[in-house]
Every structure is written in C-alpha cells, then in structure tokens.
TIBAZA-235563 format. One record per residue (C-alpha): residue in one letter; x, y, z. Coordinates in steps of 0.5 Angstrom, whole numbers, plus 500, padded with zeros to 3 digits. Example, Ala and Ser with C-alpha at 12.3 -4.5 7.8 and 13.67 -1.06 7.14 Angstrom:
BEGIN
A525491516/S527498514/
//
This chain:
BEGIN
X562492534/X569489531/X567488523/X572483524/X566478527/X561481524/X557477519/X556481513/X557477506/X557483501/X557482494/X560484488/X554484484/X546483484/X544477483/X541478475/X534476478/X534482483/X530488480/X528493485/X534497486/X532497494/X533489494/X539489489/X542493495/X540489502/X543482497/X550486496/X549489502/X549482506/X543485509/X538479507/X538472504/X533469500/X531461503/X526460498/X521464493/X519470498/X522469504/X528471507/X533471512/X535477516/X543477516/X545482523/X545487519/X539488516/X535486523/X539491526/X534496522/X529492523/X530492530/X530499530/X525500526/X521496531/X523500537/X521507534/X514504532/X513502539/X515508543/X510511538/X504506539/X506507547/X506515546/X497514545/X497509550/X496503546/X499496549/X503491545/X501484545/X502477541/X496473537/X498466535/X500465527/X496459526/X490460526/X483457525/X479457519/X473457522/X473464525/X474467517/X469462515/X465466520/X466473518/X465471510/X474473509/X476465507/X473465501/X475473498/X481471500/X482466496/X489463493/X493467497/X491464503/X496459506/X491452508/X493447512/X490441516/X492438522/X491430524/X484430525/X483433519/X481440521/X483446517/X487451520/X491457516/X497462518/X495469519/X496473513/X492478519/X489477525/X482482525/X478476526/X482473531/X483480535/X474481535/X474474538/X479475544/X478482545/X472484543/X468479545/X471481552/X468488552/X461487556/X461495558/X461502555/X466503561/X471499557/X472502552/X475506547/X481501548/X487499543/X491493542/X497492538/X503487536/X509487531/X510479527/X510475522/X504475517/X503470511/X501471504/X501466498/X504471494/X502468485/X509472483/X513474490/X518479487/X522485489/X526482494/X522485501/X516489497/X512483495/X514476500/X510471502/X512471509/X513477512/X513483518/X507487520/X506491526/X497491526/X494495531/X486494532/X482499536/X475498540/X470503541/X463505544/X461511539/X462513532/X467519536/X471515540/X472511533/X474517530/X479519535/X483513536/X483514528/X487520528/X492518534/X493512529/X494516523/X498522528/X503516530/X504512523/X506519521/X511520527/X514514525/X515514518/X518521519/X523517523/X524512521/X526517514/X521515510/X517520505/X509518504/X504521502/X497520505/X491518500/X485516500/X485508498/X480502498/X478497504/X479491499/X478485503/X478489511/X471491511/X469498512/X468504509/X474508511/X481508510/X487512508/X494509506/X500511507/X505511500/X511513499/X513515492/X519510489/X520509482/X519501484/X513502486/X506497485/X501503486/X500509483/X497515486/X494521484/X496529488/X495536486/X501540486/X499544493/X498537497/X491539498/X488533494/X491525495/X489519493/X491512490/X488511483/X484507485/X479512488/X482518485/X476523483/X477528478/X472533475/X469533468/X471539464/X466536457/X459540457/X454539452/X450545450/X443543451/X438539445/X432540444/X431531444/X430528437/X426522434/X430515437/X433512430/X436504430/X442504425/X445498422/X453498424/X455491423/X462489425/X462495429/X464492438/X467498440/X467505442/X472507437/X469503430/X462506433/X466513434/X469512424/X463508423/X458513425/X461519424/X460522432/X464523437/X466519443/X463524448/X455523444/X456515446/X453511452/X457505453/X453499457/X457494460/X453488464/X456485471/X454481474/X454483481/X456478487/X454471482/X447473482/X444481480/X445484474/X447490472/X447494467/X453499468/X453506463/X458511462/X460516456/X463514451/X470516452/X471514460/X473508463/X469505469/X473504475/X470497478/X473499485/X468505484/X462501482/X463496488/X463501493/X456504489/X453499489/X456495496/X457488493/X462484495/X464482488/X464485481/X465481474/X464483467/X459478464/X463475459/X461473452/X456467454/X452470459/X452476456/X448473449/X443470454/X441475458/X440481453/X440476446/X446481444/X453480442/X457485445/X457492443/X450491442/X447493449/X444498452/X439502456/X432502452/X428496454/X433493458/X428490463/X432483464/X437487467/X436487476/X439495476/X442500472/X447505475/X451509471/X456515471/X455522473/X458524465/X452520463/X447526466/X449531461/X446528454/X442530449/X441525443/X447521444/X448514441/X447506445/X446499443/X440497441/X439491445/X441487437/X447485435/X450490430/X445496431/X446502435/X440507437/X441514436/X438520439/X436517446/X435520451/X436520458/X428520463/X425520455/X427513453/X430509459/X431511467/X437509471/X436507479/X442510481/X448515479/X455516482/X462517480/X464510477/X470512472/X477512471/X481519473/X485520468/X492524469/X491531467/X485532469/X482537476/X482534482/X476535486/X478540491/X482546487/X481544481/X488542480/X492537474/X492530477/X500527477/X501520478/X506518481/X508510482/X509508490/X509503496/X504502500/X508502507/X501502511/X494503512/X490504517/X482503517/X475504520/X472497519/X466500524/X462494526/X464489520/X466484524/X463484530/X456484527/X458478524/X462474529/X458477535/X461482540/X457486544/X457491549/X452494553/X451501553/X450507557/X442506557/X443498558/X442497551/X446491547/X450494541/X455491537/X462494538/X465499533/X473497531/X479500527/X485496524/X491500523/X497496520/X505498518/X508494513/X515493517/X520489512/X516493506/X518499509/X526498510/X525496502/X522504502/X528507504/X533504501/X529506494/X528513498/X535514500/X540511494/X547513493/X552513487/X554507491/X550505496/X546508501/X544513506/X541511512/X538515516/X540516523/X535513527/X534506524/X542506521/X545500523/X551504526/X551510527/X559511526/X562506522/X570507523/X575505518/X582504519/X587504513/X592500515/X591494521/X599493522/X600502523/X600502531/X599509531/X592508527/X590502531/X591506537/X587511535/X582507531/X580504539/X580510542/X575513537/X570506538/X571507546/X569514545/X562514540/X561507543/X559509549/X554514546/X553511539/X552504535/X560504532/X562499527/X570499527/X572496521/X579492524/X579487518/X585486513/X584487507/X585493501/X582500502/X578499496/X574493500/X572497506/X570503503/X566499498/X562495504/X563502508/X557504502/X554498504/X554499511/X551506509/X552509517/X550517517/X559518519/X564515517/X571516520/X578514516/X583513519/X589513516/X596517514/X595522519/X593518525/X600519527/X598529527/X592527530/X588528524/X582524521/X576524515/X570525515/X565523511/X558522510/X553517504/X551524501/X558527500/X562528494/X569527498/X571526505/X573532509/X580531514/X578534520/X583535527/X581529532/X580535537/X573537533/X570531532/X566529537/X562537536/X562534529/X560528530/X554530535/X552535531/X551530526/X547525530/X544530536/
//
C-alpha cells in the first residue's frame, strides 16, 4: 500500500476534550473520527485492526466449533418485555416506533432474540450442546459517552450464545469459551485478567470477566500477589482479621445521643469504637419488601452483594420519608430490637462475632447498648454483604488485596434457564420429559479492546502494535523521493515483504521529521529507512520500542524481518 493513497489525516495535537491516552492516539493517528457523541467512524487505518481483530476472534471461535451468524439490529420490545429486561435497562435503551406505532429498539445485545430463533428450534436432547456466535454493532444511550471507544454509544461486539441440555455440557461450553477468549486476547496482545464479576442486567448466576489492567480504566479489580485470588471490586471478598474476645452479655441501656446520625458521632459521642456498633440500614427491595440490612460499625455494604443474597432484581436505601414511616425513627435511630415492621433482616457475616455492641433504638436520637445477637433480636439470614477494602486478605491465600484500575473487554456468562423459562424454550429430554434449555452468553467488546491495547502498548511517541492486529506489519520509509537509488531500492523491498506481509511504503514528499512522526503513529512492529546508503546497500531498522534505529546490510534483512514477524 502506497501512503501516498492511503487515507491517514494525522494530527498534530489531540483535540483539548480527548482524555484517555488511548483516544488521544487513534484521533492523531487518523484511525477514528467522531460523527457525533459516542459514535465514531473507522478511517482505513483503524478498520485494518479492527478487521484483523475480527479475523483472529473468528479462527478462535472456529477452533471450538462454533458458527458465525448475523441477528437484525432492529429488534422488537415485545421479546424484552417478555423476558422482564426492558424496564432494568432503562434510559440506556435506544427506543423507537415504527407507523403503526409499535415500539422497536437497537440491539444493545441479543440474548432475547438468540432464545427466540435458536432455542425455541431445540426440540431434542440430540440437538444439543450447540453454539452460535456473531461480531456487529450494538447500541447503547451511553448518559456521559466519553473516552473515545472505551464508552460509545454505538459500538462492536462479538456475543457468543451456547445451548445445552445438562448443567455439564453447560459447564464444558463455558471453558471452551473461556479457553478461546483467552487465546484471542493473548493474540490480539492484550493483557487481562480474569475475575470474578457480576451478572448485572444478563441473568445468571455465574460469570467471569475479562479485565485489563490501564491507568484509564472504569473498573476496578482486586488480585492477590500470587495471581491466585481475582475479582472486580464489586464481588471482591476479603477476610476480617477483627475478633472480639468473648463477653459475658449485659443489661441492654437506652442512651440519649441527640444529633448523633452517624457512625463516626456514634464512635466521640459514646466513647466505643466502630468495632462495638451495628449499623442498621433499611432497603427496600424490588419496590415492595423491607429489609432491614446489619453490618459492623466500621465496614460498608456492598449493595451488589446484597442483591445477589437476597436474589432481588433491585435494591434502594429507603430514603428520608419512607424511612420515618415505617420505622417512626429518623435516621441513625434504627435498628434491630423489635423491628417487627421489617419483612426480613440480613446481616453481615462480621455482625456474628459480637458481644454487648451498640444499635438504634428504633427512636430518634437514642441508641441502645449492650445488645446482643439471639438474646434481644434474631437475623433471618447471614452472608458476605460488605465492601472488600484494599489491604485486607483475600479469601483463598490470605494475601493483601491490590486494586488495580481496568477495562472490561469481555465478559462471558452462565445464564442457565433465565431466559428460556421466561420466553419458553424446551426440549424433551432423554426420558421424553419437557424441560427448559440451559444457555450460556459470552461476549468480546471489540472496539473496547483496540482503545485497551493502545493503553497497554504506548511509546514516547506513538505506539506499538502487536504483530497480529498491526495495521501493517512493515512500514517502509524513504528519505528522499527524487534519489533514484532510494526509490529503486525502497520498490524492491515492498514487492519483496509484500508478498508475505502487509507493507506500508511511505512514498510521499514531505520532510523526514513528518514521516517519521506518522510512522509513530502507524506503529508497525518494523520500519525500514531508506535513505543515504540506499546507494551501499544498507538500511535502518527499527522497531516502536527502540531507543534508536540500527543500520542493517539489505542482504540481512529478510532473516531479520521473519525473525521479527515469524
């Protein structure tokens, strides 16, 4: 490819609204234009890694046997209606009517669409296990769109969606899965992590992400020094080294602590530490159950946790109103003892351990102390409902916990029968009985990913792609366009490598300084100069990551440049 055709409006600077380092590269790069808020155009640069990408994904999926295929964009309401998804997603949907007024919507992702088409067709045992996947554009009304590709409105996604008889054959689509993101994330040269995260809005129980760690990053994930222990923050677990030494129980005293809301006025007013108070919050769960929620003093509760304890679809604190009547307190003034207005109370597994410990008096401004746990109030369920904090042992080697920032550049799922016993997939099994098919979705954030290894493979001056998605391979530099011997040379190298590699020949009139700031840009993992000693036989090689370019005989260069690119 001549660069003298090809289509690369590079920048000299970012425009001032691009944060991420990753968008600030593909814009100067000409590897993306935006068209409006989260939407973007793929200039020819940047679609040569997407395509690539794309064509590394596919061998992958191919490897474990699972075909491509393509789902409509435009997709009706009626099937999220049925599976109960249209109202969770809310704003983020992109809604609209047709003539006839019926409402329609643009796939944000097609597990819907996939149960209706392909499961509803699996009337056999024999059928199964099978999987489908494709790669295409989702849509999603992103509130704050915002770091070029990492948070788009519109954007790529390869979703991959399994069908199974038996919880086993589940569980061995799911490791095929997980095996072939693996293998295309290490590919494409990105590197993740694989954590333990939340469902969210896809259903199911069980689901791992894929993260790579980048300064950039919107997630959060928590990992032990020896690898052995991962998880976004979200779900992360830790283990509570507070123990207190055991207490004979004391008489239960109301106290007066006017003006005191909060477990740090608690912690002067009363002169106890946070350890030796509960905090009781009320939530209302799925707009109709109250519950009240217990956690020591000086820990936080994760409301992901609660919802999975709890299996709720939602979770809110109660606010100020509601609060006052159903418990008649304010807050900082509820708690456990007599809370018979409460449908359920669950607390944390650090609550078990107490002795004479502190708690609302279900009154505004009193506290009682000495309460405790069995004697003067009973929980209906304990579980790990707080915030891991930073610091603390993980749960497996009793490790510190790091958090690192990342990206979420895939995530794959065991949705079991979530959406099949809701839109009504079965399959007769091998006694003839009807029972609902088990589905897994798995799912490859495509343009995500680019914006991920650029973080991940930054330079002084541009970047450094890796080999197999690098939109060229070779990128050839000639110095001066009117030296015959150069340009004589400069051909016989892109005929040479091009019949083997994807070259860019840089043939355009301009300064050295330009072409060897674009050729930053371009990031090719070789780039050959040709310049004075064209003439001798002789060019420079150099690769993103050295420091200087290293003069080479021609005669060596192709060993050089298959050693480079195998």
């Amino acid at each position: 490819m001549r660069q003298s055709k090809f289509f690369m409006p590079t920048l000299k600077e970012a425009p001032a609204d691009a944060v991420a380092e990753s968008h600030k590269l593909m814009l100067r790069g000409g590897y993306i234009r935006q068209v409006t808020a989260g939407v973007y155009a793929y200039l020819p640069l940047g679609y040569r890694v997407l395509r690539k990408a794309e064509n590394i994904m596919e061998e992958e999926m191919s490897k474990i046997d699972v075909p491509e295929m393509s789902m409509p964009h435009f997709l009706p309401a009626s099937l999220w209606e049925e599976s109960g998804r249209l109202k969770k997603y809310g704003p983020e949907m992109f809604r609209l009517k047709d003539r006839h007024g019926r409402e329609s919507l643009l796939g944000p992702t097609h597990e819907e669409t996939f149960t209706e088409i392909v499961a509803k067709n699996l009337k056999s045992y024999k059928q199964m296990p099978i999987a489908l996947y494709q790669i295409q554009t989702k849509f999603r009304d992103e509130n704050r769109p915002r770091f070029g590709l990492l948070r788009g409105r519109e954007f790529i996604m390869l979703d991959a969606y399994s069908f199974a008889a038996t919880a086993d054959q589940l569980d061995q689509q799911f490791e095929d899965e997980r095996r072939a993101f693996a293998n295309v994330f290490k590919r494409c040269g990105v590197q993740v992590r694989q954590v333990i995260a939340d469902s969210g809005t896809m259903g199911g129980k069980n689901s791992t992400e894929f993260q790579a760690p980048a300064d950039i990053g919107e997630d959060t994930i928590a990992t032990n020094e020896s690898g052995s222990y991962s998880a976004n923050v979200e779900m992360a677990e830790s283990v509570d080294t507070f123990k207190q030494a055991p207490e004979d129980p004391k008489e239960v005293a109301k106290v007066a602590t006017p003006g005191q809301k909060t477990i740090a006025d608690l912690v002067k007013f009363m002169k106890v530490p946070a350890t030796r108070i509960v905090k009781s919050v009320l939530y209302i769960v799925d707009d109709k159950q109250t519950v009240l929620v217990l956690i020591r003093g000086d820990k936080k509760i994760n409301e992901i946790k609660l919802t999975h304890l709890l299996d709720a679809d939602s979770v809110r604190e109660a606010n100020d109103k509601e609060l006052k009547e159903i418990t008649g307190a304010e807050k900082g003034g509820v708690g456990p003892v007599k809370a018979d207005w409460a449908d359920k109370i669950i607390a944390d597994n650090t609550v078990k351990g107490l002795y004479n410990f502190v708690v609302g008096a279900n009154e505004t401004g009193y506290q009682l102390k000495n309460v405790n746990l069995n004697r003067d109030f009973t929980v209906d369920d304990f579980g790990d409902i707080r915030v891991a904090n930073e610091g603390e042992p993980d749960p497996v080697d009793h490790q510190p916990l790091k958090f690192t920032t990342s990206i979420e550049v895939g995530h794959i799922f065991k949705l079991g029968t979530y959406y099949t016993q809701t839109i009504g997939s079965k399959f007769l099994d091998k006694n003839g009985k009807a029972q609902p098919v088990i589905m897994g979705s798995y799912g490859i954030g495509v343009t995500r990913m680019l914006s991920a290894i650029v973080e991940q493979h930054l330079t002084k001056f541009g970047v450094a792609w890796p080999k197999e998605v690098a939109p060229f391979s070779v990128h050839i530099v000639q110095m001066k366009m009117n030296k015959e011997e150069q340009t004589k040379l400069a051909e016989q190298l892109e005929k040479k490598f091009s019949a083997k590699y994807d070259v860019l020949y840089d043939d355009r009139k301009e300064r050295a300084g330009v072409k060897f700031a674009d050729a930053d840009l371009v990031g090719a993992p070789i780039r050959i100069t040709v310049g004075k000693k064209a003439g001798d036989g002789i060019v420079e090689v150099k690769r993103p990551t050295d420091a200087k370019a290293t003069e080479i005989p021609v005669d060596k260069l192709d060993n050089f440049v298959n050693k480079e690119l195998g």
